[in-house]
C-alpha positions as CSV (number, residue, x, y, z in Angstrom):
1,X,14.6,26.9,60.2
2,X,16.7,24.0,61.5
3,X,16.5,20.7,62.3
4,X,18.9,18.6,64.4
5,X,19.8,15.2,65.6
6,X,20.9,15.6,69.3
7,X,22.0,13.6,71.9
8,X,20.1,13.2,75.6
9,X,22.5,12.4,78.6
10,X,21.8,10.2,81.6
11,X,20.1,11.8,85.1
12,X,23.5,11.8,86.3
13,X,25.1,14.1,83.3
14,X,21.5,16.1,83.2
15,X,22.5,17.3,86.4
16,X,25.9,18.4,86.5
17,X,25.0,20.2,83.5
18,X,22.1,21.9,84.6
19,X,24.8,22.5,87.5
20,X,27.0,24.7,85.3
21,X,24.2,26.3,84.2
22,X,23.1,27.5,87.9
23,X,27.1,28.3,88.6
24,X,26.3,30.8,85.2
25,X,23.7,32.2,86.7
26,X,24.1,33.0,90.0
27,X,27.6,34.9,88.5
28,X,25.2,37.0,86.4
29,X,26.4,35.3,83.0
30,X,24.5,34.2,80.1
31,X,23.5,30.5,80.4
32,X,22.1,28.3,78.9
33,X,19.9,27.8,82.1
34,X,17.7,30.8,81.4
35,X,15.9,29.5,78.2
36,X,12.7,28.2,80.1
37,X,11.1,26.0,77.4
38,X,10.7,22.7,78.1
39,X,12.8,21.5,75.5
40,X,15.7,23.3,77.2
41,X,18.1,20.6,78.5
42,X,21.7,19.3,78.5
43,X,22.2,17.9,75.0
44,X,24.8,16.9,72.1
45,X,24.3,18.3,68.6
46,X,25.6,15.1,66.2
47,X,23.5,17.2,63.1
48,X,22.0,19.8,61.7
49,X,19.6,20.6,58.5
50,X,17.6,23.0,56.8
51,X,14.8,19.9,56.7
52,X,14.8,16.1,57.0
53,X,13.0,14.5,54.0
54,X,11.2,11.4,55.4
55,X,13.6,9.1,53.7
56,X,16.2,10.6,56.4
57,X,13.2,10.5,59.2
58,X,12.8,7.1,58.5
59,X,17.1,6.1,57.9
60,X,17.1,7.8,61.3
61,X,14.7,5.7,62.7
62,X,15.8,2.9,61.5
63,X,19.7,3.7,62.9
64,X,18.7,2.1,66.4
65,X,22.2,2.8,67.9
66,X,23.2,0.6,70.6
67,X,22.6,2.8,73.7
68,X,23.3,3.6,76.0
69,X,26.7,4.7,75.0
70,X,29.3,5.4,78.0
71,X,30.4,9.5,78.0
72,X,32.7,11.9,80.2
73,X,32.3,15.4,80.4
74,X,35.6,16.8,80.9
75,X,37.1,20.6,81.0
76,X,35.6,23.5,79.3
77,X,36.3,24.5,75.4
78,X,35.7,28.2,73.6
79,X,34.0,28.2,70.5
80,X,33.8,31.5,68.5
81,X,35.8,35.3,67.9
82,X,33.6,38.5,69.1
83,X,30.8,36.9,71.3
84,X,32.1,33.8,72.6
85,X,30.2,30.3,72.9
86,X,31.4,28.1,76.6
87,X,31.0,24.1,76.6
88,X,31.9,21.7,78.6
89,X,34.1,19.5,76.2
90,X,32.7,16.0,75.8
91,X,36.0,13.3,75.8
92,X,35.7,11.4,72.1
93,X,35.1,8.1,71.9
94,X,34.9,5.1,69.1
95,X,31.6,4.5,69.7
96,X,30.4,8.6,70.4
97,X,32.5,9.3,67.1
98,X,31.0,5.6,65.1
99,X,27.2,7.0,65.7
100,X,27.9,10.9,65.1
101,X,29.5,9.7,61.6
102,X,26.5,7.3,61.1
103,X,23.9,9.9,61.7
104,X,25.8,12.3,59.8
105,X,25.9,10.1,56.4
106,X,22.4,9.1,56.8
107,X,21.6,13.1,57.0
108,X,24.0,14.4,54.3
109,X,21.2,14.1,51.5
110,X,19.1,16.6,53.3
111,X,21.1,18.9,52.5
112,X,24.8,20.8,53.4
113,X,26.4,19.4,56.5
114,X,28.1,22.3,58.6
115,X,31.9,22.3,58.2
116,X,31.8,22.2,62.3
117,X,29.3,18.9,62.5
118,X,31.7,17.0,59.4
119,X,33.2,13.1,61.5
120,X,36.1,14.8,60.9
121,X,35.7,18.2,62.7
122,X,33.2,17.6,65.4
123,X,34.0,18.5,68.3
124,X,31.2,17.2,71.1
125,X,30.4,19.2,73.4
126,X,27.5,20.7,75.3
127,X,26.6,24.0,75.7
128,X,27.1,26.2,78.3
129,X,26.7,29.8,77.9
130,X,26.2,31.7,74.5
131,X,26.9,35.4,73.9
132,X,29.9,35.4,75.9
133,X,32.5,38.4,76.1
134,X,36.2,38.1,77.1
135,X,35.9,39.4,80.7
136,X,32.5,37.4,81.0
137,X,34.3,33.9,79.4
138,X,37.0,35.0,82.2
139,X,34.0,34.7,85.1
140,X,32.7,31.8,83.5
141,X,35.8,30.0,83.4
142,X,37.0,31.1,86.8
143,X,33.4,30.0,88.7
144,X,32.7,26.7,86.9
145,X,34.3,23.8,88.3
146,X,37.4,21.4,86.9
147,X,35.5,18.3,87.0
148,X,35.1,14.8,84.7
149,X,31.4,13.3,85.1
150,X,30.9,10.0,83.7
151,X,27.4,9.6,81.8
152,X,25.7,8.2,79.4
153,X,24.2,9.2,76.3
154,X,20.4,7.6,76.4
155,X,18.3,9.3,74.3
156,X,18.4,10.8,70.7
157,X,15.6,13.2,69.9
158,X,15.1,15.0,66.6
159,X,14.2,18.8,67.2
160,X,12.4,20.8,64.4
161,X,13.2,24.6,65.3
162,X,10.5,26.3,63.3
163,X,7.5,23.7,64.6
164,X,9.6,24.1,67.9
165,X,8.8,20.6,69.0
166,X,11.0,17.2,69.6
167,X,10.5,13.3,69.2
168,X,12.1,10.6,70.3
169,X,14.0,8.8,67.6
170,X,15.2,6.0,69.8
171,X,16.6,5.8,73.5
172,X,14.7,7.2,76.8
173,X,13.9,10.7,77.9
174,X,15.7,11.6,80.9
């Protein structure tokens, strides 16, 4: 099962998220909203593994990035072919793209790093609504608002998938 290294946003980002989430929902789309675990919230994927070794547990904690690190949500992107994937597009900066390359070096050894999650190819984002069809990206689109939200990333959390449970590397908890 996998294992990521995510990003948390500020109370400020949290909520316009959760936002688009409830604008999902209330068209009768998919959203990410509906997953009612506690560990559901707005988040940034900077990595993915089958399994962190504790010499990457430990590299990780030991990364202490300066945060929090300034963020802005901007317009929406479309990941995927058949079902589609919606997310609100997260504008790239030095500092976003400096930590998401550290983390990713210090994870590399556990393992193959997803062609999508490579400093090179990431795209951040957070996501919005999964399992997505053309008319129903069309709704989506259509009912979610053109905004930018400045935030904050505060937190970074490791999430283990199979024990389904999270820690806090470094940062606050919104």
């Amino acid at each position: 099962m996998v294992q990521s290294v995510e990003l948390l946003l500020d109370p400020a980002g949290d909520a316009a998220v959760r936002a688009d989430w409830d604008t999902l929902t209330t068209a009768g789309l998919p959203s990410q909203g509906r997953h009612l675990s506690a560990t559901t919230r707005p988040h940034i994927t900077v990595a993915v593994a089958d399994l962190f070794p504790d010499v990457v547990e430990r590299a990780l904690t030991e990364l202490r990035p300066a945060l929090p690190i300034p963020l802005v949500l901007a317009g929406l992107v479309v990941f995927g072919h058949r079902r589609l994937i919606l997310a609100r597009l997260v504008t790239p900066s030095a500092a976003l793209l400096a930590l998401q390359a550290s983390i990713a070096e210090v994870v590399a050894p556990a393992g193959r790093i997803e062609d999508t999650l490579r400093p090179d190819r990431w795209t951040p984002h957070i996501t919005l609504a999964r399992r997505l069809d053309p008319p129903g990206l069309a709704r989506g689109c259509t009912a979610l608002p053109d905004r930018r939200v400045d935030t904050a990333a505060v937190g970074v959390p490791r999430w283990d998938g199979q024990g389904r449970r999270e820690w806090l590397l470094t940062g606050l908890a919104p």
